[in-house]
MIVEX-876553 format. One record per residue (C-alpha): residue number from 1; residue in one letter; x, y, z. Coordinates in steps of 0.1 Angstrom, whole numbers, always signed. Example, Ala and Ser with C-alpha at 12.3 -4.5 7.8 and 13.67 -1.06 7.14 Angstrom:
<nodes>
    k  r      u      v      w
    1  a   +123    -45    +78
    2  s   +137    -11    +71
</nodes>
This chain:
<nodes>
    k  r      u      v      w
    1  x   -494   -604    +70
    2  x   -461   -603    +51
    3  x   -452   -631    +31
    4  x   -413   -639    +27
    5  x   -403   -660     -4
    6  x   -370   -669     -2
    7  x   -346   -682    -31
    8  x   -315   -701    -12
    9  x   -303   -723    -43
   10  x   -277   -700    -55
   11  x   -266   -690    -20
   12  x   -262   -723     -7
   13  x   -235   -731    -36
   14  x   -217   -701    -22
   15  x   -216   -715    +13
   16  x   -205   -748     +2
   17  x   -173   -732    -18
   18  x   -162   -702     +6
   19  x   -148   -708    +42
   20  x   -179   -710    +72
   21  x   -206   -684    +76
   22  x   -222   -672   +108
   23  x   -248   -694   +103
   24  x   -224   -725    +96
   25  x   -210   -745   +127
   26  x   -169   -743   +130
   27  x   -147   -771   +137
   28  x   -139   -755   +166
   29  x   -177   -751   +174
   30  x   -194   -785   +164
   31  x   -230   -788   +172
   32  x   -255   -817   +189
   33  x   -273   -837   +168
   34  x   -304   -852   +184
   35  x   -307   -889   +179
   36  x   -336   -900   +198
   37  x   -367   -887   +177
   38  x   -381   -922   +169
   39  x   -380   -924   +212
   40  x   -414   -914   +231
   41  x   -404   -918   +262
   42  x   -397   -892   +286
   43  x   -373   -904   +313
   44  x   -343   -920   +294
   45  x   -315   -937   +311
   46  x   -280   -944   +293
   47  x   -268   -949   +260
   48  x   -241   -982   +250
   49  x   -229   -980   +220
   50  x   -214  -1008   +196
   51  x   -178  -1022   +197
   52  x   -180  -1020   +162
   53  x   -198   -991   +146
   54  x   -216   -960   +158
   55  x   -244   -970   +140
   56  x   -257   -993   +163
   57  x   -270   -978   +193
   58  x   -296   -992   +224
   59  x   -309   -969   +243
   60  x   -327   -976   +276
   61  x   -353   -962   +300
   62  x   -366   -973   +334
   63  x   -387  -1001   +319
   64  x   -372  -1007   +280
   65  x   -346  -1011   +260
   66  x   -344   -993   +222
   67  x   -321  -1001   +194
   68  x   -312   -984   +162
   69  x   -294   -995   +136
   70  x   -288   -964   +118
   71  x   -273   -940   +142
   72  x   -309   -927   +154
   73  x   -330   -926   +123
   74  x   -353   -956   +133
   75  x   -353   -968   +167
   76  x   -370  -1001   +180
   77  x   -382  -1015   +212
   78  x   -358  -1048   +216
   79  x   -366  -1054   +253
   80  x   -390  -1046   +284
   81  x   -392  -1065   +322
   82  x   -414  -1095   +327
   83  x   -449  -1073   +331
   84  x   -450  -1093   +371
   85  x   -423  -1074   +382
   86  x   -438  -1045   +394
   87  x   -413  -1012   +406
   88  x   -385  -1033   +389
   89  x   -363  -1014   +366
   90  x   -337  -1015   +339
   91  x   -302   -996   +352
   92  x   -282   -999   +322
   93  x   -267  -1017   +292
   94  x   -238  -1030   +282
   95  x   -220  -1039   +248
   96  x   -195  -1066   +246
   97  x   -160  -1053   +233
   98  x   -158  -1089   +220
   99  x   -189  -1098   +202
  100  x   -203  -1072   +185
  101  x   -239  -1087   +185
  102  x   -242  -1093   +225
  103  x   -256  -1071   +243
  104  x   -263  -1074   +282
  105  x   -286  -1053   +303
  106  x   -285  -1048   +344
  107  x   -319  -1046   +364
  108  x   -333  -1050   +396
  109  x   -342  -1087   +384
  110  x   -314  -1095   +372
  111  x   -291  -1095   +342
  112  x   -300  -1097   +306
  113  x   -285  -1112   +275
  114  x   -289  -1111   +237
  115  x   -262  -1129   +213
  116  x   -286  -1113   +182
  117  x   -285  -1074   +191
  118  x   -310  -1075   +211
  119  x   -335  -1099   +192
  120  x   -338  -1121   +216
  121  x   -333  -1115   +259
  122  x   -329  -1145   +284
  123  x   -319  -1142   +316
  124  x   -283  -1150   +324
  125  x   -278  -1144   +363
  126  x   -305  -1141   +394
  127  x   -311  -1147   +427
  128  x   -335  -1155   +451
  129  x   -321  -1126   +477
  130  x   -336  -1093   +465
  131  x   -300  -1068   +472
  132  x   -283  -1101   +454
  133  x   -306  -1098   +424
  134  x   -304  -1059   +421
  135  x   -273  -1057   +394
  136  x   -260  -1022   +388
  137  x   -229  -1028   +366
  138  x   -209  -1049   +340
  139  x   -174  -1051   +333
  140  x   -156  -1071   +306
  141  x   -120  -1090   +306
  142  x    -98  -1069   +282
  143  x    -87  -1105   +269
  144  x   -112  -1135   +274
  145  x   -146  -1130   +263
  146  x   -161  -1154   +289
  147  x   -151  -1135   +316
  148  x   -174  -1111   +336
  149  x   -177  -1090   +365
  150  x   -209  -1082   +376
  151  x   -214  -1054   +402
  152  x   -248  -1059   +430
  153  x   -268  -1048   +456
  154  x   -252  -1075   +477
  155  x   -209  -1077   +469
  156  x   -197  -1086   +437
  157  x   -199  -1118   +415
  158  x   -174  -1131   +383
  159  x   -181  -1160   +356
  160  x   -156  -1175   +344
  161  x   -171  -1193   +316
  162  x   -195  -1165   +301
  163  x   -224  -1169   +324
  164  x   -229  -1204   +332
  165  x   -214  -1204   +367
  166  x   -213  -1177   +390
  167  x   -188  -1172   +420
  168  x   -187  -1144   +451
  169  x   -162  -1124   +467
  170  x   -171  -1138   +496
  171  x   -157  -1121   +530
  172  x   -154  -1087   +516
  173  x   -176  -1062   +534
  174  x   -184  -1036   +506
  175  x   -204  -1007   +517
  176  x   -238  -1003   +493
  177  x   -243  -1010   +457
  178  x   -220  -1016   +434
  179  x   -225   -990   +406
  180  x   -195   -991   +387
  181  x   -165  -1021   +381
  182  x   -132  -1000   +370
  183  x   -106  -1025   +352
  184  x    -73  -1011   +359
  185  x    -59  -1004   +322
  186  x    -21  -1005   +329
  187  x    -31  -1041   +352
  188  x    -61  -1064   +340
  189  x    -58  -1085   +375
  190  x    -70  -1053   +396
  191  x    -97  -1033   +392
  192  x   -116  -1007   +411
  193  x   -156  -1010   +429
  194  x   -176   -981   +431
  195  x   -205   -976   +452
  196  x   -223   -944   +459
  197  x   -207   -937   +491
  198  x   -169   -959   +487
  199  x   -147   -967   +460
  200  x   -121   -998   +464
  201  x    -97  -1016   +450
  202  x    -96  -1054   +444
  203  x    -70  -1077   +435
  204  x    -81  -1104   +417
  205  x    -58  -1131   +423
  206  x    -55  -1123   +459
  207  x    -89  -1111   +466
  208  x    -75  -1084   +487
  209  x    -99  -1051   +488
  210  x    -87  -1019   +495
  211  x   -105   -992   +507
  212  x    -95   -957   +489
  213  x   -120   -936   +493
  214  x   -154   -934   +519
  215  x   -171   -907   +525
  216  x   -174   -896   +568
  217  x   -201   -908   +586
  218  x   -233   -889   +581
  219  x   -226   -873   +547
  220  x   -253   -894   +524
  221  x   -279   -872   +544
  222  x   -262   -838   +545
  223  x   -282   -814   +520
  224  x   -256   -809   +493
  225  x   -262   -768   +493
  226  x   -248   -767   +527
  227  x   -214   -749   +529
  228  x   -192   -758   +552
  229  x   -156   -751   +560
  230  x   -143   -787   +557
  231  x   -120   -806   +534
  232  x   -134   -808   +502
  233  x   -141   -852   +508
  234  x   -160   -837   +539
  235  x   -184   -819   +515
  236  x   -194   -848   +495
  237  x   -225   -862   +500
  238  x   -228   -892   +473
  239  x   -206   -904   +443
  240  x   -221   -909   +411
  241  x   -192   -920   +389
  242  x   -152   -925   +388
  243  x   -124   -932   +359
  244  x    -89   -936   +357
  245  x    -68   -913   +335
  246  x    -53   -929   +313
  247  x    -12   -929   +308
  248  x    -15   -908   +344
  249  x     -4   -939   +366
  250  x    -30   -943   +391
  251  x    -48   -909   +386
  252  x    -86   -911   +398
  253  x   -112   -887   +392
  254  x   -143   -893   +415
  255  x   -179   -874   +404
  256  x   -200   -862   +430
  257  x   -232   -844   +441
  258  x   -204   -816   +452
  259  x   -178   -814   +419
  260  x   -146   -835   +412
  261  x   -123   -849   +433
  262  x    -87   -859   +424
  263  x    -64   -882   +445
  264  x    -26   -879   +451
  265  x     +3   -900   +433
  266  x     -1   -924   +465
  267  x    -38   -927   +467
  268  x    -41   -921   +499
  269  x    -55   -885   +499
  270  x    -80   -863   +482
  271  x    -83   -828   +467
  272  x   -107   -808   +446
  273  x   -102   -808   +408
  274  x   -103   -777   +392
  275  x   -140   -764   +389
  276  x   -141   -734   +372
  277  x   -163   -732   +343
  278  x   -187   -755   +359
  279  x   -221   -740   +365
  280  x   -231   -767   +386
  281  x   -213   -786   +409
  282  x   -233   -819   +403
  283  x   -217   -840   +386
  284  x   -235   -871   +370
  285  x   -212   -885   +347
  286  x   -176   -881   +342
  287  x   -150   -900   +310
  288  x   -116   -898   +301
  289  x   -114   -912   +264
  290  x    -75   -904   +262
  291  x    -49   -887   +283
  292  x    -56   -850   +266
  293  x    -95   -854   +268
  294  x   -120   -853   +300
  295  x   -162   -847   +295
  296  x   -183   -846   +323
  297  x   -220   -847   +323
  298  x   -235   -820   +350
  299  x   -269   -812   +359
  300  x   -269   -776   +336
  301  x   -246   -791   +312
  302  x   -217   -811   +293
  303  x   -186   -798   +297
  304  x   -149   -808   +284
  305  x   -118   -798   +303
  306  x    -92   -772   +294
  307  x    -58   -782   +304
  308  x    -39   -752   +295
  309  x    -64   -729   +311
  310  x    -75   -756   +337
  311  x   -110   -749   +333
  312  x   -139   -763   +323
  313  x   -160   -753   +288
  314  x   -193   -762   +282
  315  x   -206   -779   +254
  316  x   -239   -768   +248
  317  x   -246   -757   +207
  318  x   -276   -776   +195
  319  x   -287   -792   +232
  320  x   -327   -782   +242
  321  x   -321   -790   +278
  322  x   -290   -791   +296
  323  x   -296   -815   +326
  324  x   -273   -843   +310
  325  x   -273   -872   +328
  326  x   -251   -895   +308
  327  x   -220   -896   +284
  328  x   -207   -920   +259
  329  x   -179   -920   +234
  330  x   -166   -939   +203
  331  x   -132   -932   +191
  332  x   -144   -929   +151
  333  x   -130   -905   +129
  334  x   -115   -883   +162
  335  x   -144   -893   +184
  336  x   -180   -891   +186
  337  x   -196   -877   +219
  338  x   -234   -887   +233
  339  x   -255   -878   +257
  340  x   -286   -883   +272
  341  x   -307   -852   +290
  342  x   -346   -848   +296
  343  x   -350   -839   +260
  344  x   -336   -871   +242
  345  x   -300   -880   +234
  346  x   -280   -864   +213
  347  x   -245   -872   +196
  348  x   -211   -844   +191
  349  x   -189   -853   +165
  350  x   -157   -844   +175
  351  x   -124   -828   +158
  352  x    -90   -851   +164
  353  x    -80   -839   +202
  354  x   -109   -814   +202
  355  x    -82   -789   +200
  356  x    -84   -781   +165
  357  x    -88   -741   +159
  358  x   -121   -727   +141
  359  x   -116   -720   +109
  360  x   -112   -680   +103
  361  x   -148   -666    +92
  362  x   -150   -647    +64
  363  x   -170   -624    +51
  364  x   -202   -641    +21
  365  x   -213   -621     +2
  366  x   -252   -634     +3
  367  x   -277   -610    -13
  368  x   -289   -580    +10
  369  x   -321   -588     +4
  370  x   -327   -622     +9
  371  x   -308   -613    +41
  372  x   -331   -589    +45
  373  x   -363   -611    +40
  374  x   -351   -630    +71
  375  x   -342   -607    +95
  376  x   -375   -592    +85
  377  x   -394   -630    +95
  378  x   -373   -628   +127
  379  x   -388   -597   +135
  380  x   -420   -603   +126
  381  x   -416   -630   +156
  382  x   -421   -622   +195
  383  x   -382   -608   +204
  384  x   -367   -625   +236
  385  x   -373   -597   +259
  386  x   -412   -601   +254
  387  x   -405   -637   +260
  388  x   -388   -634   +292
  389  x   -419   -609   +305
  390  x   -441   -633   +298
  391  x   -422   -663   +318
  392  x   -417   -638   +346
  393  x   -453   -631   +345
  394  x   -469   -667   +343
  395  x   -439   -681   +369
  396  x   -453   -651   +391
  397  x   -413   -642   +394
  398  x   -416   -600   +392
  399  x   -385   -587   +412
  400  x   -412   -561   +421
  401  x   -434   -588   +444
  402  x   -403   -588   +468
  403  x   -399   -551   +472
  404  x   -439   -547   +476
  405  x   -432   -577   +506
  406  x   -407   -560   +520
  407  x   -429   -524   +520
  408  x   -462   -543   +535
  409  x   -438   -561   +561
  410  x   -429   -527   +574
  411  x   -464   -509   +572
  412  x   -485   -540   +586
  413  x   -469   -528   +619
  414  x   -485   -491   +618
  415  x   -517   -510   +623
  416  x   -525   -520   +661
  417  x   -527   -557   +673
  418  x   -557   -558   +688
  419  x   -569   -584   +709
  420  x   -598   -592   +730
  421  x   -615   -614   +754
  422  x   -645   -624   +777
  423  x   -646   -652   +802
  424  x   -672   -662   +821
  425  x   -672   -682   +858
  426  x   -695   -698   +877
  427  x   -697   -710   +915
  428  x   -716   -736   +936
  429  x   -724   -724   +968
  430  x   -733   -758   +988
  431  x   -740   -756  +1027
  432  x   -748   -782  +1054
  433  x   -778   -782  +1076
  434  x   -772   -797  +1103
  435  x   -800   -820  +1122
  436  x   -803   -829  +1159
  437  x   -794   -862  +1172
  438  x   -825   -880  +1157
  439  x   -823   -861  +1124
  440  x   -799   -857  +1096
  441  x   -783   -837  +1082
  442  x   -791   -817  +1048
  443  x   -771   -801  +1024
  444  x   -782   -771  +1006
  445  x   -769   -764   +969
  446  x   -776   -724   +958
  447  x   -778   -695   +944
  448  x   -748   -696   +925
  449  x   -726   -674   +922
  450  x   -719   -657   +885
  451  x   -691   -633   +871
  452  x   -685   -619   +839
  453  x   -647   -606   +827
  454  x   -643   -588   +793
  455  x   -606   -575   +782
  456  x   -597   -555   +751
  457  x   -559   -541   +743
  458  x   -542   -520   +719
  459  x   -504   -527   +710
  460  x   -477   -511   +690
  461  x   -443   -523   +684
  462  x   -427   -493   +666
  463  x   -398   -508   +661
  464  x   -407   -535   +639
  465  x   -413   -504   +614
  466  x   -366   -503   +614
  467  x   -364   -539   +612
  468  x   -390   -561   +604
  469  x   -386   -602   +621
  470  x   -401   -607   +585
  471  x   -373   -597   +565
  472  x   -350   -627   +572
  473  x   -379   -648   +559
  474  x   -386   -623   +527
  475  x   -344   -625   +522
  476  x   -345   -662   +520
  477  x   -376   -665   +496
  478  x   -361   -634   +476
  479  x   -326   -658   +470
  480  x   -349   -683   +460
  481  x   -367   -664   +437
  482  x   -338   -648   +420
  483  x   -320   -683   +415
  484  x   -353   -694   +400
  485  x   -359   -667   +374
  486  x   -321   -670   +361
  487  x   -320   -705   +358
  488  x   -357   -700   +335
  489  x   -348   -668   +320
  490  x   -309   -689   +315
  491  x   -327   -717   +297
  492  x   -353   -694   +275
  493  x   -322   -677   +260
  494  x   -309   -709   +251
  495  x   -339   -722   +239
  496  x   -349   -690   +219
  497  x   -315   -688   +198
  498  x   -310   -724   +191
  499  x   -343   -722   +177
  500  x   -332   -691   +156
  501  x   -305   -712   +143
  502  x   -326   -746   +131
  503  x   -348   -721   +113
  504  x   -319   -701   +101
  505  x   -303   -740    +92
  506  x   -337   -751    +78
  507  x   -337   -720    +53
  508  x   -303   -716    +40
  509  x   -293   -754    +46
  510  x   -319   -776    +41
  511  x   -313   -812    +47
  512  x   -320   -834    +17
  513  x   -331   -864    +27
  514  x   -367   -863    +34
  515  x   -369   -882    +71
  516  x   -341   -858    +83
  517  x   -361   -828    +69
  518  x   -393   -843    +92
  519  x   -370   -846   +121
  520  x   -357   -810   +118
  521  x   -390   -792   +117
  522  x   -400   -815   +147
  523  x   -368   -804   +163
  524  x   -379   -769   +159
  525  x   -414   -778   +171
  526  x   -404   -788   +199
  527  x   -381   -762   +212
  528  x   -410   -738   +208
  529  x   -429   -764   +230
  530  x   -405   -763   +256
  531  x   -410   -724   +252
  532  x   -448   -727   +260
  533  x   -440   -744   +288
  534  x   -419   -715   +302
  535  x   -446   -693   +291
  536  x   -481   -707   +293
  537  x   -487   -711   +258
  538  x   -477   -672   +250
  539  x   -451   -681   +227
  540  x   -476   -701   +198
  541  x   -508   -678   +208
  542  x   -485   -650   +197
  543  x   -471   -670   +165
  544  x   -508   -675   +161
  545  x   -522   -644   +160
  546  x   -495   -629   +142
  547  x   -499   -657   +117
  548  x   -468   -663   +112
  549  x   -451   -700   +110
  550  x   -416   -710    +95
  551  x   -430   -738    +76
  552  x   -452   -717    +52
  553  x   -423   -690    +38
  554  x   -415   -714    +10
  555  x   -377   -713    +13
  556  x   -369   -738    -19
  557  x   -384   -711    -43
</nodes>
């Protein structure tokens, strides 16, 4: 086993005084910063952040609600649902923009207050009707803090003195839950409702609703990989989310399970937003911080929008999974970007417009061997093409199984179907003997009659042997199959080089403060977890036997 001892010191004065590295991040590049560490829970939710400061974050999942007050470091469970509501859960929470230590939280029982971040909960609205009980979302008044607008299962309901009293829009048939309020930002007395299949406007002092947008009849149970030739509403099979463009009048963006919709100057019709870039077309989450910046959250990925290319760019440097299913933002210092995917949450510090230019890299001139040392532990490490045989291996994903299908298809027909039978009947004979006029008659039962039939046949069909009835089933499972080893062989890459970078970041970069060092190497840990996943273990057995682990090459030397 080769030991590596690397001296960084001196080099890591020399990346502090010349211009970035390869190894450094770029403005133009920034990378994600996981946040959730301190958070054990698998299925996370949303993120709210305070009006405030970035430092103070909650963070909930289906059943709990987690605060930090230190931008990640230490996270604490603030609240959880009574323990007799069973199959209740939390949906999502909500800061005040007026009191910076209320917090509110919607659930299926209700909705949640704290006036202490999150010390203390008590319920502020309920009902007795389940749908009425079931809040999604929370909006605030721009102006007065006692004003709320709370979106439900069952229409939508406003205080008007901070909780104590609730009122309905009564008479307004709203089609599902309310997931999302939308306060106008160029009028505070009209906003717009959201619900996964509608979205409307409302007048406030009027309490006139408007429908703008409902998707046809049928479409929440059309499979969403269906193409059709239809207008691109008429594809659409649920809405997730909506904003308003800011300083664009009445520009909407809806998110759906089929891409991005945009509607005309007049609101009254609907076209596809520019989707190129996009890998997936789901889109979960979708913000417009200012008039030059969009972010959508996607099922394979965070993306920002392009306007002078129209197009989409992803956002993926430093994210372990890519199934984002949230997005937040706070203006600080240029903006700071969050999300939440199946691996935690994780926050993006961004340049001033995010259109600041990277930084030219130069050229540092870092000692050839200490270079050397760790290219050498790189190689000493299974490469990314053994990876990706292994995860083609253990996902039983060989392009080679299809080809032998198709082959055995066609030769299972040179052998005969053979089939063969034997049936078996019996008859009753019966007869009548008849009597004279003082007798009676008899009937006689016998012999029976017996018969045996046996059948065997040989068939060929030749011409199964051109063109197989099995190959539009082997076509369909081979599509399958290829989408499937992409999407792991897709994510492997990803995983395998951002792990290449941490360890390249934990050797020439270390952090200095000692929980942040912790958090790191568990960082690093468990990317090469999710690479035993992908793998069956291959990736650590081979670490393993190879004896080789990052931690031991003594990199402060």
């Amino acid at each position: 086993m080769r030991k590596y001892f690397l001296s960084f010191n001196w080099i890591f004065v020399l990346l502090i005084a010349s211009t970035p590295s390869v190894f450094a991040q770029t403005q133009g590049s920034p990378a994600w910063q996981k946040i959730s560490s301190g958070v054990l829970e698998a299925h996370l939710g949303s993120l709210s952040i305070s009006s405030v400061t970035p430092q103070i974050l909650f963070l909930d999942s289906r059943e709990n609600l987690y605060r930090t007050l230190d931008e990640g470091r230490h996270w604490t469970q603030v609240f959880t649902l009574p323990e007799n509501t069973a199959g209740a859960q939390i949906h999502q929470a909500y800061t005040s923009p007026h009191h910076s230590d209320t917090v509110y939280v919607t659930s299926s029982e209700g909705l949640f207050v704290s006036r202490d971040l999150g010390s203390h909960f008590e319920l502020l609205f309920s009902s007795a009707q389940k749908k009425e009980r079931d809040c999604f979302s929370l909006a605030f008044h721009p102006l007065d803090p006692d004003i709320l607008f709370l979106g439900t299962g069952n229409g939508l309901f406003w205080t008007l003195d901070g909780g104590e009293t609730w009122n309905q829009n009564a008479g307004q048939i709203i089609n599902g839950d309310i997931i999302k309020i939308i306060l106008n930002p160029t009028d505070d007395r009209s906003f717009l409702l959201l619900t996964p299949y509608s979205l409307y406007s409302l007048e406030e002092k009027s309490g006139a609703l408007t429908t703008l947008f409902v998707l046809p009849a049928g479409s929440e149970r059309r499979d969403p990989d269906e193409k059709l030739d239809e207008e691109p509403f008429e594809r659409v099979n649920k809405i997730n989310d909506a904003v308003i463009l800011p300083n664009q009048g009445n520009k909407i963006l809806l998110a759906t399970q089929s891409g991005v919709l945009e509607n005309s100057a007049s609101a009254k019709s609907w076209t596809s937003f520019p989707m190129r870039g996009l890998k997936s077309q789901e889109i979960t989450k979708i913000i417009a911080p200012d008039a030059s910046r969009i972010f959508t959250a996607t099922s394979e990925g965070v993306y920002r929008f392009i306007f002078q290319e129209n197009r989409w760019e992803e956002l993926k440097n430093g994210l372990v999974q890519t199934d984002s299913n949230n997005l937040a933002f706070h203006p600080l210092a240029g903006g700071i970007l969050y999300t939440v995917t199946s691996a935690g949450a994780y926050r993006l510090p961004l340049a001033s417009g995010f259109e600041i230019e990277a930084t030219p890299i130069r050229n540092i001139h870092l000692d050839p061997e200490h270079l050397n040392l760790l290219n050498d532990y790189f190689k000493e490490e299974p490469d990314l093409q053994s990876i990706h045989r292994e995860a083609i291996r253990y996902a039983d994903l060989n392009p080679t199984k299809i080809a032998r299908w198709q082959s055995e298809s066609r030769l299972s027909h040179l052998m005969p179907k053979l089939s063969a039978g034997m049936s078996k009947s019996i008859d009753q004979n019966i007869d009548i003997d008849r009597g004279g006029t003082n007798n009676p008659d008899y009937f006689i039962i016998g012999p029976n009659d017996k018969s045996w039939d046996q059948n065997v046949s040989i068939s060929w069909d030749f011409a199964e042997l051109i063109w197989s009835s099995d190959q539009t089933s082997i076509d369909s499972r081979s599509k399958l199959m290829t989408e499937l080893r992409n999407e792991i062989l897709s994510n492997l890459t990803r995983l395998y080089f951002e792990r290449k970078r941490l360890i390249t970041k934990y050797y020439l970069k270390p952090p200095q403060d000692e929980l942040e060092q912790i958090d790191l190497v568990q960082h690093i840990e468990e990317i090469t977890a999710h690479i035993d996943a992908y793998t069956g273990g291959y990736f650590s057995k081979e670490l393993e036997r190879r004896k080789i682990d990052f931690k031991t090459a003594d990199h402060r030397l």
